[in-house]
C-alpha positions as a LaTeX table, in Angstrom:
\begin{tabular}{lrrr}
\hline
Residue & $x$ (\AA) & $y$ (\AA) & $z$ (\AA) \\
\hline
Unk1 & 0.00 & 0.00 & 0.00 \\
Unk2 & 1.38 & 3.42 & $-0.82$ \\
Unk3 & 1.17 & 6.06 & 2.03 \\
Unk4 & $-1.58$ & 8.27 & 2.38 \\
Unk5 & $-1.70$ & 11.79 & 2.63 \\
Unk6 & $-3.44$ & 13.42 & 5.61 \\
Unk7 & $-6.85$ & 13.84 & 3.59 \\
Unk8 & $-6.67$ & 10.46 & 2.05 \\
Unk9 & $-5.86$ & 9.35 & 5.62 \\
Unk10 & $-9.39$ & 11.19 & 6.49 \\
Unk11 & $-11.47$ & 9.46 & 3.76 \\
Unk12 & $-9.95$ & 5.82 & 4.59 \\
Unk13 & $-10.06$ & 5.85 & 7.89 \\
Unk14 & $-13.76$ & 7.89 & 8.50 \\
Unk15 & $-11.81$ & 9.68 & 10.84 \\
Unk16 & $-12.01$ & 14.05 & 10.50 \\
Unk17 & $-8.95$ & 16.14 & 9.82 \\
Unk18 & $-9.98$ & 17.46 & 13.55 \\
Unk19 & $-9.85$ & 14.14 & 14.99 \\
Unk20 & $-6.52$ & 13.37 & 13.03 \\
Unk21 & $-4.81$ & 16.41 & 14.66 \\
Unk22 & $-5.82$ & 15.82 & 17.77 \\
Unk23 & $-4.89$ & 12.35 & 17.83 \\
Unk24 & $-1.02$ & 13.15 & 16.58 \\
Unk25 & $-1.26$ & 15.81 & 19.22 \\
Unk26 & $-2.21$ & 13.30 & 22.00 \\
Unk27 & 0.51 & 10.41 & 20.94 \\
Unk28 & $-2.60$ & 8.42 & 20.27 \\
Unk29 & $-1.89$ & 8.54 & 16.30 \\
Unk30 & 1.17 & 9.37 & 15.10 \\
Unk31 & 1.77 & 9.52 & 11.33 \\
Unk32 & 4.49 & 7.18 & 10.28 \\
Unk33 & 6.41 & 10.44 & 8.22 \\
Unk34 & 6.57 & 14.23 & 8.80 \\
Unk35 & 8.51 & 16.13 & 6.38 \\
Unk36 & 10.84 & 18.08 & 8.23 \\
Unk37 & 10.70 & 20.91 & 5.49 \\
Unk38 & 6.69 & 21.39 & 4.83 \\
Unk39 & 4.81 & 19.17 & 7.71 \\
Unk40 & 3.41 & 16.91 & 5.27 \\
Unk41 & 1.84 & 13.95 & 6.93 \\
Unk42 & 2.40 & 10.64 & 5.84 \\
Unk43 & 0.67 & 7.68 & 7.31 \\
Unk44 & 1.10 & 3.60 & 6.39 \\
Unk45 & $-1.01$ & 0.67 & 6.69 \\
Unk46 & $-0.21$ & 0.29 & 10.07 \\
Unk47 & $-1.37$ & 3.83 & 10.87 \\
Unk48 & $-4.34$ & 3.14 & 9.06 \\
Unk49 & $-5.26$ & 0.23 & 11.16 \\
Unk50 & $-4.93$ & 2.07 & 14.10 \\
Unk51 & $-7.38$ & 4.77 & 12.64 \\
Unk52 & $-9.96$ & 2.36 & 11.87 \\
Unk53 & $-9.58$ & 0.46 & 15.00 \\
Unk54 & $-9.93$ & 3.92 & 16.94 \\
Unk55 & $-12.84$ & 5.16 & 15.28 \\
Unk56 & $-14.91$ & 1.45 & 15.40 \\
Unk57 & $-14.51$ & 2.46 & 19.57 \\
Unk58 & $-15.34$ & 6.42 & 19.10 \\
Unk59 & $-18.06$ & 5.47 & 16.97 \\
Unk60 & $-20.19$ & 3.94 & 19.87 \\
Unk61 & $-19.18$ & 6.10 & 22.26 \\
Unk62 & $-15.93$ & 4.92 & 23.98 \\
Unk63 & $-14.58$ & 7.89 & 25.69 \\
Unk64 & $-11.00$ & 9.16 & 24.54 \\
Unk65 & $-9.59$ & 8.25 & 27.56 \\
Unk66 & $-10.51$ & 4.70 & 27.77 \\
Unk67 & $-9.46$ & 4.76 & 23.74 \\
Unk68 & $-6.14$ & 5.45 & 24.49 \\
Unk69 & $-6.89$ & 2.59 & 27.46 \\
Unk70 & $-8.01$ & $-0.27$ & 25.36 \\
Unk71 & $-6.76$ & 0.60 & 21.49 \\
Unk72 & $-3.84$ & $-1.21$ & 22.77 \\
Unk73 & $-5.05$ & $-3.90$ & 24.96 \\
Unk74 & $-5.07$ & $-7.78$ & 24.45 \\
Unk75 & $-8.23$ & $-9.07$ & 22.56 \\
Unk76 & $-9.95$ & $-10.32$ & 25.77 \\
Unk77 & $-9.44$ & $-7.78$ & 27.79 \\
Unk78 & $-10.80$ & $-5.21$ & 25.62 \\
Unk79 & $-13.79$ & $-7.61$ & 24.87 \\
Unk80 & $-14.51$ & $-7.59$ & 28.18 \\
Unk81 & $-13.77$ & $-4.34$ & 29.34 \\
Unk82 & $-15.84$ & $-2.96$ & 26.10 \\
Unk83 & $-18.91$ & $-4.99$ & 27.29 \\
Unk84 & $-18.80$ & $-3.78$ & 31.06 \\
Unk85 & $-18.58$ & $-0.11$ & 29.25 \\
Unk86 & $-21.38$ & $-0.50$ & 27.16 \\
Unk87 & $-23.60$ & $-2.55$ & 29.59 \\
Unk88 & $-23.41$ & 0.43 & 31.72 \\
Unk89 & $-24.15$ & 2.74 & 29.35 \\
Unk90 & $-26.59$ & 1.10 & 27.82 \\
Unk91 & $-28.46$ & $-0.50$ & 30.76 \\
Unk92 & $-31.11$ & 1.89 & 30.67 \\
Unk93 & $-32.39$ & 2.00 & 26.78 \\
Unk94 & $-31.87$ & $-1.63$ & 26.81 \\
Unk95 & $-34.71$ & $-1.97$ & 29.35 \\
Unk96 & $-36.68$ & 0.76 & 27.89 \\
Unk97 & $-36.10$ & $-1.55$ & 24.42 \\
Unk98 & $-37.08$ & $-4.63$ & 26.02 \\
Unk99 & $-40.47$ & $-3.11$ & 27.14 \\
Unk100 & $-41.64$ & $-2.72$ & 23.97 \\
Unk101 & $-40.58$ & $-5.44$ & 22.43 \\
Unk102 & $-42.84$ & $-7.80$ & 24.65 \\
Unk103 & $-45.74$ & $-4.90$ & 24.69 \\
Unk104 & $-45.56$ & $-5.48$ & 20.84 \\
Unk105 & $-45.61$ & $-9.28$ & 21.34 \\
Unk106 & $-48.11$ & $-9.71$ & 23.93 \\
Unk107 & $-50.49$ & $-7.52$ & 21.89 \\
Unk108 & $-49.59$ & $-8.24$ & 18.49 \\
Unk109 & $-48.83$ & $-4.80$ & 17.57 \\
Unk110 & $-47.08$ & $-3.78$ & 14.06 \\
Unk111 & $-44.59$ & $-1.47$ & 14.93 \\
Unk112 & $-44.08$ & $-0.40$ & 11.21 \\
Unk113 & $-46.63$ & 0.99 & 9.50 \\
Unk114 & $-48.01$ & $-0.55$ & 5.93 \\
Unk115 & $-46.53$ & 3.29 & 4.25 \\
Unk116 & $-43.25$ & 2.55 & 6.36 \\
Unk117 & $-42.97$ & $-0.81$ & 4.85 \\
Unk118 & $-43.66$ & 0.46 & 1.48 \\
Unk119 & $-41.02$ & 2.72 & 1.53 \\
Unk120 & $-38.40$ & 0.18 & 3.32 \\
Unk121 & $-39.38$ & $-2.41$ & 0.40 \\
Unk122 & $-38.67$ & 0.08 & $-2.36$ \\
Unk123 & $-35.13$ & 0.64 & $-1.30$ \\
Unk124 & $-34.00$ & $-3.03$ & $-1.37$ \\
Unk125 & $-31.64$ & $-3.83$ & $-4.49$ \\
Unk126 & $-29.57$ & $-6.31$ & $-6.27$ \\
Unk127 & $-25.91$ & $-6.14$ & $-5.42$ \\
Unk128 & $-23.04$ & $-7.99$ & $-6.02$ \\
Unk129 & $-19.58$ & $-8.27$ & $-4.40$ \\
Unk130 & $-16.93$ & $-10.71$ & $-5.33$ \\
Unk131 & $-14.86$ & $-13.61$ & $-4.60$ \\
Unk132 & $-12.59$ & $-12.26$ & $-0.84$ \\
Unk133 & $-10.68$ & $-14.49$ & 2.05 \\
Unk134 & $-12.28$ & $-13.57$ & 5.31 \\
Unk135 & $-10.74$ & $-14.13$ & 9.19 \\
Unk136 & $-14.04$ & $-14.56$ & 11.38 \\
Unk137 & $-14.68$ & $-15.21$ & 14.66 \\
Unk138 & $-18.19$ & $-16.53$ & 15.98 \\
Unk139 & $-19.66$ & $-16.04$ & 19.53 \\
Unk140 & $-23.24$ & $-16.46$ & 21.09 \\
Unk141 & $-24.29$ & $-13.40$ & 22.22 \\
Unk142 & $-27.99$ & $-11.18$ & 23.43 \\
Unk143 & $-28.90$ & $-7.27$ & 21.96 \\
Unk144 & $-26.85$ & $-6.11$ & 24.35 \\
Unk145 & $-23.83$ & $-7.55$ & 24.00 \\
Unk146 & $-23.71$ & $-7.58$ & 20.20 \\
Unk147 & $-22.13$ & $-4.06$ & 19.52 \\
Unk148 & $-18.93$ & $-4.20$ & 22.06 \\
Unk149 & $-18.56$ & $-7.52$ & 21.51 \\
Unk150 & $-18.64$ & $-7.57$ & 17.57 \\
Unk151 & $-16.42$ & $-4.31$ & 17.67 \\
Unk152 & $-13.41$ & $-6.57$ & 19.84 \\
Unk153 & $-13.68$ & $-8.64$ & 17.29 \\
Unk154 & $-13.05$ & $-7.03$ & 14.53 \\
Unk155 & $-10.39$ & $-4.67$ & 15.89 \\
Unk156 & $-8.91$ & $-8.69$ & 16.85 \\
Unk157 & $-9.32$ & $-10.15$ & 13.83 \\
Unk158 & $-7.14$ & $-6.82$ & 11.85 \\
Unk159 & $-4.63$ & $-7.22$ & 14.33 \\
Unk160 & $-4.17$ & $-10.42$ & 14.02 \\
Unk161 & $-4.20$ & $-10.22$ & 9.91 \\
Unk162 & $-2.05$ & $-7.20$ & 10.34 \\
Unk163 & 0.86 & $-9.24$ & 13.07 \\
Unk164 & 1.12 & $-11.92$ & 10.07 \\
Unk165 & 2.05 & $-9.95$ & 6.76 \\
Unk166 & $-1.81$ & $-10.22$ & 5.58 \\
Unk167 & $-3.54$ & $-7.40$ & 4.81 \\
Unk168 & $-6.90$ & $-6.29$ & 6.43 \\
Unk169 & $-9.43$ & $-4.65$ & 4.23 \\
Unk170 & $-11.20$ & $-1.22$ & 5.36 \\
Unk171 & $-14.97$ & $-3.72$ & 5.32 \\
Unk172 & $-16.01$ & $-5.86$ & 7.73 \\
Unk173 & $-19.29$ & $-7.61$ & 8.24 \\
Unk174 & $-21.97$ & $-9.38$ & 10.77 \\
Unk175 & $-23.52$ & $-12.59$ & 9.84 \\
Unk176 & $-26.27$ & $-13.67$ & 11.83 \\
Unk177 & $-26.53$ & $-17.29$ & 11.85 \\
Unk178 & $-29.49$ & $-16.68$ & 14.40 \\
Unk179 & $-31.72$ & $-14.36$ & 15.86 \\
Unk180 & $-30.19$ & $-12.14$ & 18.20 \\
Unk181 & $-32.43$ & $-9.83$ & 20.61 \\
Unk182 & $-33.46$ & $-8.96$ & 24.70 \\
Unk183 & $-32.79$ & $-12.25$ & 26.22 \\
Unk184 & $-32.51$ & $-14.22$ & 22.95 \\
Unk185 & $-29.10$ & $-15.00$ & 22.15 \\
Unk186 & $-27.77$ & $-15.98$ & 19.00 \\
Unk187 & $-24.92$ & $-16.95$ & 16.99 \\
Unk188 & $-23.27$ & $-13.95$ & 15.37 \\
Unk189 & $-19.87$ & $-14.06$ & 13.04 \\
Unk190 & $-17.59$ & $-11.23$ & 12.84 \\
Unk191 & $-15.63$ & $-11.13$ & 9.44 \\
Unk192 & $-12.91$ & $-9.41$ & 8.26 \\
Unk193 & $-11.73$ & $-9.60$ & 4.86 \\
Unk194 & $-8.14$ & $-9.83$ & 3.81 \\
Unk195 & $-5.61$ & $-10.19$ & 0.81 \\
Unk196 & $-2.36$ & $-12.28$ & 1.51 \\
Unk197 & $-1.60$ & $-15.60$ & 4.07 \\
Unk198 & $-2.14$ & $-15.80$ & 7.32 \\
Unk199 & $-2.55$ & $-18.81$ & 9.93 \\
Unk200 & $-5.71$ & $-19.33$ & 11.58 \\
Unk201 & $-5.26$ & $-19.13$ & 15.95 \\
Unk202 & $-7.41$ & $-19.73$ & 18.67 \\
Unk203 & $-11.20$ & $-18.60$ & 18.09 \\
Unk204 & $-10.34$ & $-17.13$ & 14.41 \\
Unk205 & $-11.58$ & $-18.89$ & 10.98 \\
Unk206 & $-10.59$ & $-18.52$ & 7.75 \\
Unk207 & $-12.27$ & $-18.80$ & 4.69 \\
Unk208 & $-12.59$ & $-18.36$ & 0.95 \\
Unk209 & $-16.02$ & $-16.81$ & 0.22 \\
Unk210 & $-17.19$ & $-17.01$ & $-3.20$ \\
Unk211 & $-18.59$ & $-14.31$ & $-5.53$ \\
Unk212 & $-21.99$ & $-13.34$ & $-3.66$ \\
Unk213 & $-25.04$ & $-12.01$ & $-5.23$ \\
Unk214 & $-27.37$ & $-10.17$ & $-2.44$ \\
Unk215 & $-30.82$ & $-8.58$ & $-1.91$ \\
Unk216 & $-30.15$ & $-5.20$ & 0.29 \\
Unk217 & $-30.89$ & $-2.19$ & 1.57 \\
Unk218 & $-28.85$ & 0.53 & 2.75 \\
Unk219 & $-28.92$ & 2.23 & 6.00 \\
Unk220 & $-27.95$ & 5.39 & 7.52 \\
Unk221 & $-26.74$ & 5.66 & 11.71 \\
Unk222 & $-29.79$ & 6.54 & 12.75 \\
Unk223 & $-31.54$ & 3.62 & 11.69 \\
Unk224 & $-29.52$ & 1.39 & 12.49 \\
Unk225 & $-31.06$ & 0.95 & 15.85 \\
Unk226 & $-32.71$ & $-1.92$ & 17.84 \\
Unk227 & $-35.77$ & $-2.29$ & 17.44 \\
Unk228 & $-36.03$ & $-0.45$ & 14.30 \\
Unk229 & $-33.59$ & $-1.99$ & 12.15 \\
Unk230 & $-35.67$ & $-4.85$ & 11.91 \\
Unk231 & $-37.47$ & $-3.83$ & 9.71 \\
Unk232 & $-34.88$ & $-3.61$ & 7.03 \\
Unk233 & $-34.54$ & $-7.47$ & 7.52 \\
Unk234 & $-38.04$ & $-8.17$ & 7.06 \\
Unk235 & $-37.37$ & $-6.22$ & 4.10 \\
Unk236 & $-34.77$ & $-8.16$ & 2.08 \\
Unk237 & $-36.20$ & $-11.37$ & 3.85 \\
Unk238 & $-39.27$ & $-10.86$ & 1.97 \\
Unk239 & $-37.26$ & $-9.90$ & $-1.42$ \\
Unk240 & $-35.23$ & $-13.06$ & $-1.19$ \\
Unk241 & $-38.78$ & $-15.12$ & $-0.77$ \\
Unk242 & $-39.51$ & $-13.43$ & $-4.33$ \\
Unk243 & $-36.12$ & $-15.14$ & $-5.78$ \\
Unk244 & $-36.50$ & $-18.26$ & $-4.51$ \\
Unk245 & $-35.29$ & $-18.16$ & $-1.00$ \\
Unk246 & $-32.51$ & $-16.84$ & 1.24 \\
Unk247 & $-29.13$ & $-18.87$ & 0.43 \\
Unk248 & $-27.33$ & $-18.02$ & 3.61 \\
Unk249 & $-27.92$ & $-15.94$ & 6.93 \\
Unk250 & $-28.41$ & $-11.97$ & 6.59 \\
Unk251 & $-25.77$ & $-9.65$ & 7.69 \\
Unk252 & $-25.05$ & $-6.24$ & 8.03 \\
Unk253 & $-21.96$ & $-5.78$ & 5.87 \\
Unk254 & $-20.19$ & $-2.31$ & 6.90 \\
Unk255 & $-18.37$ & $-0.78$ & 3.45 \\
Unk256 & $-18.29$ & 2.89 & 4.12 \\
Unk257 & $-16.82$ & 5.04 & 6.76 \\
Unk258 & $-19.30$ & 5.83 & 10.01 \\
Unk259 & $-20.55$ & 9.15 & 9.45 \\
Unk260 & $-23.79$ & 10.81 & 11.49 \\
Unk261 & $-24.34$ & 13.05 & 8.82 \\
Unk262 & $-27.97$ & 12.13 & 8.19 \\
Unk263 & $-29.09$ & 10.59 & 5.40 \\
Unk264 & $-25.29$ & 8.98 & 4.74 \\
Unk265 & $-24.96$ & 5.07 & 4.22 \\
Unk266 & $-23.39$ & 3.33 & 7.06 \\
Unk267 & $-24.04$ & $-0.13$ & 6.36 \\
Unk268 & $-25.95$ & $-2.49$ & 3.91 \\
Unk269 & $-28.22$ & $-5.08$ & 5.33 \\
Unk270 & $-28.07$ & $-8.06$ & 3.29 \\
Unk271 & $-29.27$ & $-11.19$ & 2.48 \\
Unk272 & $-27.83$ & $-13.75$ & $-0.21$ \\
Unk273 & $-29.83$ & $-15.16$ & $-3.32$ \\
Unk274 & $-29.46$ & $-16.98$ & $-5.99$ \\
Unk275 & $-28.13$ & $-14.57$ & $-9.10$ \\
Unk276 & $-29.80$ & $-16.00$ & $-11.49$ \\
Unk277 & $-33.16$ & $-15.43$ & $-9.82$ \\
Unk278 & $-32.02$ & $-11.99$ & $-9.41$ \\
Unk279 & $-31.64$ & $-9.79$ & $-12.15$ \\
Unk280 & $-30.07$ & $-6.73$ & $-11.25$ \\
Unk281 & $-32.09$ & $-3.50$ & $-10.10$ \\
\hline
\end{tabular}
């Protein structure tokens, strides 16, 4: 990879040119060049890992403090200490969630409207993304554990690639083999693609997907909340019924840098099909 200038550094990583500043100014990410002469920044793969890896823990939250902390930290421990973190945080809402989803059960209530549906369905496409090797790592886990736990993985998984000459790509994605929700736990699969070797270790798969044909829809942050969200996957679960069936799990696969600018894709929730029942859209 060539090294990346201090906007290109921006755009790959989803960090700002604020956030890149202050992070050379804290020690927390320091570019792997600085021309003496003009200041020119110059940051490396390894920089670039870092930058993902730091804004994956900024993105829900993480305070800059316990950043600096954890980016840094063996796997389990910042699995676990992630989880305690967000548990607390999220103690409350996750309650509050809870409530209504067994008010909606008990009573049978549609929480999306027939016009909200409408719209949801109209947004789901055909896409296609090719052959990759992936490192994944699978774990059981409820609602609230899904975010800090899938998170440690991932940041895991590219520093493991990263330690053995293989290259992590910017994507990752979530495969749920199950349903995951308020005491329901499920099997979930962080997966991080790659490009060169690398030996699998411990809880860490690799694999060879093949080319993948999908029905999707993209989503912005602010839907991407429990219990909302879920209506994106009755979305495409309903599109892959009109091409014969689902041919795998849905996932969330996450291509683009987080922004909260509203209205900007985060993520595409996907489900796979088989491509020649699905022309493209």
């Amino acid at each position: 990879m060539r090294m990346l200038g201090t906007g290109e550094m921006s755009r790959a990583s989803g960090l700002s040119l604020k956030a890149l500043r202050l992070y050379e100014a804290n020690g927390l990410l320091v570019p792997a060049e600085v021309d003496a002469r003009t200041g020119y920044r110059r940051f490396g793969e390894a920089e670039l890992a870092r930058a993902r890896s730091i804004q994956a823990l900024r993105r829900v939250g993480l305070p800059l403090d316990r950043v600096r902390e954890l980016i840094d930290a063996p796997p389990e421990r910042l699995r676990a200490e992630l989880a305690a973190w967000w548990s607390a945080e999220r103690s409350a809402f996750a309650r509050r969630s809870q409530v209504v989803d067994v008010v909606a059960d008990a009573s049978g209530l549609e929480l999306v409207d027939d016009a909200a549906s409408a719209a949801v369905a109209a947004r789901v496409r055909v896409v296609r993304r090719e052959a990759q090797k992936t490192a994944s790592i699978t774990r059981v886990v409820e609602q609230a554990e899904l975010v800090p736990t899938t998170i440690g993985d991932v940041i895991a998984l590219r520093h493991h690639l990263a330690a053995h000459d293989a290259r992590p790509l910017a994507t990752h994605q979530l495969i749920l083999h199950e349903p995951v929700g308020f005491a329901l736990p499920g099997r979930v699969e962080s997966a991080v693609p790659y490009t060169g070797t690398c030996d699998p270790v411990g809880d860490i798969v690799l694999r060879a997907e093949p080319a993948t044909t999908y029905v999707a829809v993209d989503v912005a942050a602010d839907e991407l909340v429990y219990p909302a969200l879920l209506r994106f996957y009755d979305a495409i679960a309903r599109a892959a019924e009109r091409h014969g069936g689902p041919l795998g799990p849905p996932r969330e696969l996450y291509e683009r840098p987080w922004s909260t600018v509203p209205g900007d894709v985060v993520a595409t929730i996907a489900t796979p099909v088989n491509p020649r029942s699905a022309p493209r859209a």
